[in-house]
C-alpha positions in Angstrom: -14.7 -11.1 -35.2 -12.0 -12.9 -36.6 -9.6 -11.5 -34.1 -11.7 -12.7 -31.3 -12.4 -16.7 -32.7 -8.6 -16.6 -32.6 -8.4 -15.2 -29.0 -10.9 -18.1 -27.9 -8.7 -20.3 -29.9 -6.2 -19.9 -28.0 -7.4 -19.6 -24.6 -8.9 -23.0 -25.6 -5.8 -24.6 -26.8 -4.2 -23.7 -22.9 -7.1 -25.1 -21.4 -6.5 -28.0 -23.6 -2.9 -28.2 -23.1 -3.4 -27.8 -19.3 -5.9 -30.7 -19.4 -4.5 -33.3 -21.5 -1.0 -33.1 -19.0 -3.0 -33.2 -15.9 -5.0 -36.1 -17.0 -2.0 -38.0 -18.6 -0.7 -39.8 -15.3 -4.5 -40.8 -14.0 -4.0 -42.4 -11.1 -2.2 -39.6 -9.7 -4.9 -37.3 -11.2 -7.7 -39.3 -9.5 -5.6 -39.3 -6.3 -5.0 -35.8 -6.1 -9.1 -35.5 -7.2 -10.2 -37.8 -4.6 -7.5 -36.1 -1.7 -8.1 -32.4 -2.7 -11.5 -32.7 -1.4 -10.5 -33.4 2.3 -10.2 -29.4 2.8 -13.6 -28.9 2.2 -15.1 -31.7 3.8 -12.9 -31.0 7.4 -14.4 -27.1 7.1 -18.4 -28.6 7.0 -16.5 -31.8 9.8 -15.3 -28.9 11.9 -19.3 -27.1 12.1 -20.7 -30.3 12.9 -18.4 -31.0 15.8 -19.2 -27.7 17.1 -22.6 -28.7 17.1 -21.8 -32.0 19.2 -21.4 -29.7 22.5 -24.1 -26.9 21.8 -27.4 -26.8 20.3 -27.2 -23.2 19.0 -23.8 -21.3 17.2 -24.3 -17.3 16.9 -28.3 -17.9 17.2 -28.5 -20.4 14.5 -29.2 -24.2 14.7 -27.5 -26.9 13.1 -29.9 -26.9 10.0 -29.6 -22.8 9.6 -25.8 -22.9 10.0 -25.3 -25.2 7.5 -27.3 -23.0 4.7 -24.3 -20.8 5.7 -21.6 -23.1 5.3 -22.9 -24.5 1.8 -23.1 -21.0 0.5 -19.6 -20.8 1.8 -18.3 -24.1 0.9 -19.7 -23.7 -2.7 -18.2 -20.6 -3.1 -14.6 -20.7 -2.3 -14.2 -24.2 -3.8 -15.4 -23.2 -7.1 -13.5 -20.0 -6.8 -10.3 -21.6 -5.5 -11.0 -24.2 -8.9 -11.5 -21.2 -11.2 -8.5 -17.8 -10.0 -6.8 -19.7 -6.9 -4.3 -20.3 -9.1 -3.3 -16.7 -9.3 -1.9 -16.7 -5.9 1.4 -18.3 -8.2 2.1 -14.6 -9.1 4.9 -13.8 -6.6 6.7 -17.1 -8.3 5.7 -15.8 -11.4 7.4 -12.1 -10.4 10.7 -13.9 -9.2 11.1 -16.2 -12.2 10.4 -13.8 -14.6 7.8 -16.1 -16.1 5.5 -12.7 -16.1 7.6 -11.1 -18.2 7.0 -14.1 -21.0 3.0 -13.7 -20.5 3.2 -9.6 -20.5 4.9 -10.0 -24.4 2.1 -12.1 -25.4 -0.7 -11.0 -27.5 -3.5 -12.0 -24.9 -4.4 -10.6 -21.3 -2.4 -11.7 -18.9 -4.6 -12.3 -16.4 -6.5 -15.0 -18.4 -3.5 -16.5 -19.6 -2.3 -16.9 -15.7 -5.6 -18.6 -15.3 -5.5 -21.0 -17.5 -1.5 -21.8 -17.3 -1.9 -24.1 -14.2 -5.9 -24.2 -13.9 -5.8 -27.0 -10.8 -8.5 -29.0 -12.7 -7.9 -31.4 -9.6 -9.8 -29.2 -6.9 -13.2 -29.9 -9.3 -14.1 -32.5 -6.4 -14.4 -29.5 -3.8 -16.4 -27.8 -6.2 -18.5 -30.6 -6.3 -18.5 -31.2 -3.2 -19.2 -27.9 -1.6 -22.1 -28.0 -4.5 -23.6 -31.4 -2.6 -23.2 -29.4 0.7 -25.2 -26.7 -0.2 -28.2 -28.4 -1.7 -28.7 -30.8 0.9 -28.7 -28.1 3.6 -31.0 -26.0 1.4 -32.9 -29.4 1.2 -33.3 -30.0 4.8 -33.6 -26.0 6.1 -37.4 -26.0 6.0 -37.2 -23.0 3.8 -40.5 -21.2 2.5 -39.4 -21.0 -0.7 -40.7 -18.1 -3.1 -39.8 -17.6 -6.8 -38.0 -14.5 -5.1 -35.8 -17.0 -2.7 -35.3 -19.8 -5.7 -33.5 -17.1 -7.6 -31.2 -16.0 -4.4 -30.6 -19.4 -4.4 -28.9 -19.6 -7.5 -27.5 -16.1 -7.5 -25.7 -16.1 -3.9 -23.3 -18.7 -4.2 -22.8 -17.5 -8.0 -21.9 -14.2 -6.2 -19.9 -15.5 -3.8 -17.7 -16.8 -6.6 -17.6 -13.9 -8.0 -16.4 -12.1 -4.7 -14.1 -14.7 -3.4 -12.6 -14.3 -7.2 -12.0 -10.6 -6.7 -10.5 -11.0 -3.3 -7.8 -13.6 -5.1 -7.1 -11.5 -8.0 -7.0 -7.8 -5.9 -4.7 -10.0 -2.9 -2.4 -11.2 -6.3 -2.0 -7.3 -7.5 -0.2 -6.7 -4.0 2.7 -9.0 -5.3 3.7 -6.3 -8.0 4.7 -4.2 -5.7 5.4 -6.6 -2.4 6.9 -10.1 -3.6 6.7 -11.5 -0.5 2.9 -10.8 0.2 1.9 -14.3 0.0 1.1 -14.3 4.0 -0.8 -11.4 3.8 -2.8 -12.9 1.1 -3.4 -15.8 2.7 -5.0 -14.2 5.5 -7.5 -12.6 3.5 -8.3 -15.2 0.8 -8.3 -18.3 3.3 -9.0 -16.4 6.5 -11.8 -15.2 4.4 -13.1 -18.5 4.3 -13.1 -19.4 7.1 -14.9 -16.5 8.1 -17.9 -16.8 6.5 -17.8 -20.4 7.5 -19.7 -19.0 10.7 -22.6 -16.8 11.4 -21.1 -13.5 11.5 -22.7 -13.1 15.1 -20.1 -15.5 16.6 -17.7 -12.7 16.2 -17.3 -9.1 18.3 -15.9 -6.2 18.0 -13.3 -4.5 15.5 -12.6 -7.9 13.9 -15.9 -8.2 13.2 -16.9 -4.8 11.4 -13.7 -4.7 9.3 -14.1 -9.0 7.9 -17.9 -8.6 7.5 -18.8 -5.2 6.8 -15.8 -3.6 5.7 -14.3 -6.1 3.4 -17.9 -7.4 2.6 -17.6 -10.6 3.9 -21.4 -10.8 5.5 -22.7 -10.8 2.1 -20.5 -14.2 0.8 -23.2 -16.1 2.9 -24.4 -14.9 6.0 -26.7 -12.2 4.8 -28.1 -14.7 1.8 -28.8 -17.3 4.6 -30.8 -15.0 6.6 -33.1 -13.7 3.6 -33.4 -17.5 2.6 -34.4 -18.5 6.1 -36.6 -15.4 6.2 -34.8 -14.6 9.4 -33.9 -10.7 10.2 -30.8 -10.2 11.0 -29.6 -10.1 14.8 -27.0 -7.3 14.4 -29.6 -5.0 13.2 -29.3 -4.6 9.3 -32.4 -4.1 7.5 -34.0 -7.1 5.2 -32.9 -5.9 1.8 -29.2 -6.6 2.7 -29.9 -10.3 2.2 -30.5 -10.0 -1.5 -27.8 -7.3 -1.8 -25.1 -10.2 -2.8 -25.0 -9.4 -6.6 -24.1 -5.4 -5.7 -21.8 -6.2 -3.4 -19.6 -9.2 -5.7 -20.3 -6.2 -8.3 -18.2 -4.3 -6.5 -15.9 -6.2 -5.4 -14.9 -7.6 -8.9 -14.6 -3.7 -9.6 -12.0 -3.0 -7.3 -9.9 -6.4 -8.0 -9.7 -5.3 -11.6 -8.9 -1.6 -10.7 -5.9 -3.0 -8.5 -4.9 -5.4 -11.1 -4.8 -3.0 -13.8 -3.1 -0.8 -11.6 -0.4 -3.5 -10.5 -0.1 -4.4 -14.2 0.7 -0.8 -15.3 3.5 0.0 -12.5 5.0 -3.7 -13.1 8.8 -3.5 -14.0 10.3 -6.4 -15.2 12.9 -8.1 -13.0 15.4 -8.4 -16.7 15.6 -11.5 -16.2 
């Protein structure tokens, strides 16, 4: 026990640390709070200017697709907020700054966390937050003790899943330094992906983004269950609550890989 109040101890004391120098220069801090938010808001601006030419995107009206960008929205910012950071790793390989975490007597994947936790993206987190209730608010959902709960679990799950996707992209870096683009297209492109009903897409791109890699579940499948709508690509109703399994899952694999990448990592001597 004592062991672990000194682990927390000194997870805190990062957090702390990382805190108190963020805050310490406040009008940048509040800049860089108010501006980090733009990202988020241009993803919901860019939906709504969709729906200034069309009345319908993949099937779904205005008030359904947003459901599906809140879930979204909510997701990624508070995921980004919380592991983004972790996409730093290929610096970290370079400068041999993962060679000073490895010697220390704490994971190193917490300690990454919380070395440069961006406390400054809290306002897309926020915002994406704000997003989602007031579409949820203005959907004309029946809700159900059932749908409350998916409510609260999905965009928890998404977190979860858009977490793993970070850390599993990250573990690539151990053995490809300069997997940063790559990364990008899965973390971000990710995103924007479930952004969108999944029916707006076709073909290949579409079974490997949503159903291979699991995107459909982020937001799209928890939109349909909470709009009691089956699904127009032919899935059966249960895979709108199958979220939690599928984040599950996915948080499984990202620590496999990152356990993996950890145990094959060789130090660059520097």
């Amino acid at each position: 026990m004592a062991d672990r109040t000194g682990v927390f101890r000194a997870y805190r004391a990062l957090l702390g640390a990382q805190a108190r120098s963020q805050a310490a220069y406040r009008t940048s801090f509040l800049v860089d709070l108010t501006g980090n938010v733009g990202a988020t808001v241009f993803d919901v601006l860019t939906v709504l200017v969709l729906f200034g030419v069309t009345r319908s995107l993949g099937g779904f009206d205005l008030r359904e697709a947003m459901v599906i960008v809140g879930i979204s929205a909510c997701s990624f910012a508070t995921a980004d907020l919380l592991v983004g950071n972790i996409e730093r790793i290929p610096r970290y390989v370079r400068t041999g700054l993962l060679d000073a975490v490895l010697v220390r007597p704490l994971g190193a994947l917490p300690q990454l966390l919380l070395m440069d936790l961006p406390l400054r993206k809290v306002s897309r987190a926020i915002f994406g937050l704000t997003v989602l209730l007031v579409a949820l608010g203005s959907a004309n959902i029946d809700w159900t003790p059932a749908r409350v709960a998916l409510a609260v679990v999905a965009p928890l799950a998404g977190v979860v899943f858009f977490g793993a996707v970070f850390v599993a992209s990250a573990a690539v870096s151990f053995f490809w330094v300069e997997s940063g683009e790559l990364a990008n297209a899965v973390t971000y492109g990710g995103r924007d992906f479930t952004s969108y009903p999944v029916t707006v897409y076709d073909g290949w791109f579409r079974n490997i983004f949503a159903y291979g890699l699991g995107f459909a579940f982020v937001a799209y499948q928890p939109a349909l269950a909470l709009l009691g709508r089956s699904d127009p690509l032919g899935l059966p109703g249960w895979a709108g609550w199958a979220a939690p399994v599928v984040a599950l899952a996915a948080a499984g694999v990202a620590t496999l890989a990152w356990r993996f990448g950890i145990r094959h990592y060789r130090s660059t001597g520097s």
